[in-house]
N, C-alpha and C positions, 0 to 999 in steps of 0.2 A: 775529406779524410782518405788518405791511403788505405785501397784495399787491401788486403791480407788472407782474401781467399787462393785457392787453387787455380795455377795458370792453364793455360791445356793450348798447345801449340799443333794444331790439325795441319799436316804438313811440315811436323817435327823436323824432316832432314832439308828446307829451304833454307837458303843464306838470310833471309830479311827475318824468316820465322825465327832462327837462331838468334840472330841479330836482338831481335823484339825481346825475345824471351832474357837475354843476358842482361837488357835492361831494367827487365821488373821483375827480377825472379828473387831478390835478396831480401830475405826472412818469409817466400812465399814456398811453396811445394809447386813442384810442376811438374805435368805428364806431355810428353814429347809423341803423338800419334802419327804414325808414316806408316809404309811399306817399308817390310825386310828391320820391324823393329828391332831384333835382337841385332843391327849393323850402325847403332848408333852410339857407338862408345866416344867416339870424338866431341858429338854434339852436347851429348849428358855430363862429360867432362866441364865442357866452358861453362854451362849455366848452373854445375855445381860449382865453380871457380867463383862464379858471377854473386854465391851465398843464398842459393837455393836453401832451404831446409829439406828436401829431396826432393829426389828425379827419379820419375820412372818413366816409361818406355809402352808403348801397348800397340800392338797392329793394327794398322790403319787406312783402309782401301777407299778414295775418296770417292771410284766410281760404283760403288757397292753401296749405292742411295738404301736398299733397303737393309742394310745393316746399321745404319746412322743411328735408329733410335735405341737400340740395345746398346752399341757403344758407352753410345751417350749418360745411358742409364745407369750401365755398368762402372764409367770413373766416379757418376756420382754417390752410388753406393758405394764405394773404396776408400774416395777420399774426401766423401760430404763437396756441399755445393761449388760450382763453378765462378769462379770470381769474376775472370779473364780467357775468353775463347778469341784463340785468332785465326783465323783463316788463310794458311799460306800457300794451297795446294793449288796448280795450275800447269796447263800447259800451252805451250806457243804452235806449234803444228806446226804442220809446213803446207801455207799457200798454193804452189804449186800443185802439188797431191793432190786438195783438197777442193781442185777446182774440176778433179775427172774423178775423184774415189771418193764416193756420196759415202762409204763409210768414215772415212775418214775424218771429211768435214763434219758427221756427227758427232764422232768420237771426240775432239775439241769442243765442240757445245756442250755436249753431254759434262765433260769434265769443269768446263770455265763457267758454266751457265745450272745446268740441270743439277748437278753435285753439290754446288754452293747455294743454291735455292731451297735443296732437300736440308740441306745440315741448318742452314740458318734456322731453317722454319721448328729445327728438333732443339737447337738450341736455345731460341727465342722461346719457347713455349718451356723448358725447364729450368729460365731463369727466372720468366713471369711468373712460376709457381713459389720458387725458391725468395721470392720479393725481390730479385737485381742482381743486374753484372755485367757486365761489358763485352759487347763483338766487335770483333774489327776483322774488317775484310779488305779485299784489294781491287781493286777496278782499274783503270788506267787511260791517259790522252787518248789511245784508241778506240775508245768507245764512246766519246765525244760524237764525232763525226764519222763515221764507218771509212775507209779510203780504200781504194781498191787493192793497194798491195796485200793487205791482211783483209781483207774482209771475213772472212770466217774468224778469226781470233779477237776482231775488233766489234763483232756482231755478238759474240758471246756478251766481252765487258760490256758493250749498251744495253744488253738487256738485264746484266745485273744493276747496275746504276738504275735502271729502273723498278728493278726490285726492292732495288735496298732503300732506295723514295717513299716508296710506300711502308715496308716495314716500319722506316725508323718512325715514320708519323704513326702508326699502329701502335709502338711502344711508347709513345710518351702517355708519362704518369704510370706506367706501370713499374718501374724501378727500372729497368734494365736502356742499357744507352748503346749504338752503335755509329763506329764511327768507320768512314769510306775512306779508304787511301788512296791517293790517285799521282801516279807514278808517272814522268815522263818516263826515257829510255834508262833502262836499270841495267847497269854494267855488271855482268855475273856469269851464273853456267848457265843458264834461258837462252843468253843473246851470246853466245862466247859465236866467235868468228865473225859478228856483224861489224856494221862500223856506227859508234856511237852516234846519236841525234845532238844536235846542240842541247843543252842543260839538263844532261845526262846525270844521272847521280849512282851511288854505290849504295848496297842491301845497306850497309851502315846508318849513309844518309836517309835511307827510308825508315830504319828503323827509331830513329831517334826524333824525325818529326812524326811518328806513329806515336810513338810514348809522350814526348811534348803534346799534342794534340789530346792526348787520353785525359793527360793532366788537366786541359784546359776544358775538356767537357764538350770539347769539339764535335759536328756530326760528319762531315769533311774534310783533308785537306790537301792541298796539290805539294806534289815535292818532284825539283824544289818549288816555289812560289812563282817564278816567272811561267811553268807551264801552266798556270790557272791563262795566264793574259794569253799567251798562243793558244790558248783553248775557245779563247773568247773571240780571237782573231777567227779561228777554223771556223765554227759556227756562221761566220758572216762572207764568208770569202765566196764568190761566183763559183757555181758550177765548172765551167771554161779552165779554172784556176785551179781549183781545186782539185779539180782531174789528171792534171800536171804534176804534183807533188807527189815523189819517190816515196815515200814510204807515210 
C-alpha cells in the first residue's frame, strides 16, 4: 500500500532530494529541511506543482548532530509521524586540501559520515516507535573501494555503507525499511566542472530509480545498473591496477 504519511527531504535544496520529493509528494504533505530555509521558493514551488497537499520549509543544519533530535521531534509534533525521510545532504570536498588540512578532511567526514550516522540513528528510533516508514540515504561507487583520487570523500561513503548494513539488519521486523542508493558519477552542481565517468546519470535518473526501488521494497540499488557490475569488477582488480585508475 501507498504511504500517505509525511515526506521530509533533509537536504531540502539538493537536485536528487528535489527530484525524489516531486516524485512521491502527490496527496502527501512534505517539509523540505536545508540551510538558509526561508531561500527555498523555487524548490516548494515544484513539489507543490508535483500535488503536494503542502509544503513547508524548516531550517536545517546537517553538521549540527546535536540538534537532529529536536528537529526531528519538532516536525513530528507539527505534522504527526514520518512516512518518508531521505537523506540528501553531502558534500564532495576537495582532495587536494584535504590531504595537508587535517581540518578539512574532517570536515567531509564529519558531514558524509558523522552527520548521516547521527540522523539515521534519531530517525530509526522514531520510526520504530511510531511502528514504520521509510529511509533512504545515499552512498556511492566510491565507497566500494576507497581510490586514491578521493580518498577522504570515498572513506566517508564506506563507512556508511557499513553502517547502513547493520542498521537495515537492526530494523527488520520492526516496521521501518531503508533503502541505500548507490550512484555512479551524478551530473549536477557537486561535480559541475568535472568531466563525467562513463554511465554517468542525472539527479533525475537517480531519483526515479530511488522511488522505483521504494516501490519495490528494495534495501539497495545501484544507478544506473551497470555500476553495480564495475563495482564488482573494482573489488577484484590487483593492487598494481588499481593504483592506476584516475579517479
Amino acid at each position: 500500500m501507498k504511504d500517505t504519511g509525511l515526506v521530509v527531504i533533509f537536504g531540502g535544496r539538493s537536485e536528487i532530494g528535489v527530484e525524489v520529493a516531486v516524485r512521491i509528494a502527490a496527496g502527501r504533505p512534505v517539509v523540505l529541511a536545508a540551510r538558509r530555509a526561508h531561500d527555498l521558493a523555487a524548490e516548494v514551488d515544484a513539489v507543490r506543482a508535483a500535488g503536494a497537499t503542502a509544503v513547508q520549509v524548516r531550517e536545517f543544519d546537517a553538521d549540527d548532530t546535536a540538534a537532529h533530535r529536536g528537529l526531528v521531534e519538532s516536525i513530528v509534533a507539527e505534522h504527526g509521524r514520518i512516512g518518508t525521510a531521505v537523506l540528501t545532504f553531502g558534500v564532495l570536498g576537495d582532495q587536494a586540501r584535504a590531504e595537508t588540512d587535517a581540518g578539512h578532511a574532517v570536515a567531509v567526514a564529519h558531514t558524509d559520515y558523522v552527520a548521516q550516522v547521527s540522523l539515521l540513528t534519531v530517525l530509526a528510533d522514531s520510526m520504530r516507535r511510531a511502528g514504520g516508514g521509510e529511509l533512504v540515504t545515499f552512498s556511492s561507487i566510491a565507497g566500494v573501494r576507497v581510490r586514491r583520487a578521493n580518498y577522504v570523500y570515498g572513506s566517508a561513503k564506506a563507512g556508511l555503507d557499513g553502517f547502513c548494513s547493520g542498521l537495515s539488519d537492526a530494523l527488520r521486523g520492526s516496521g521501518v525499511r531503508l533503502l541505500v542508493v548507490r550512484p555512479g558519477f551524478v551530473i549536477g552542481r557537486m561535480t559541475e566542472g568535472m568531466t563525467p565517468a562513463p554511465f554517468s546519470s542525472t539527479p533525475a535518473q537517480v531519483a526515479a530509480a530511488t522511488v522505483a526501488s521504494l516501490a519495490k521494497g528494495r534495501r539497495t540499488v545501484w544507478v544506473p545498473w551497470q555500476v553495480g557490475v564495475i563495482a564488482a569488477v573494482f573489488r577484484i582488480l590487483p593492487g598494481p591496477i588499481w593504483r592506476r585508475l584516475p579517479r
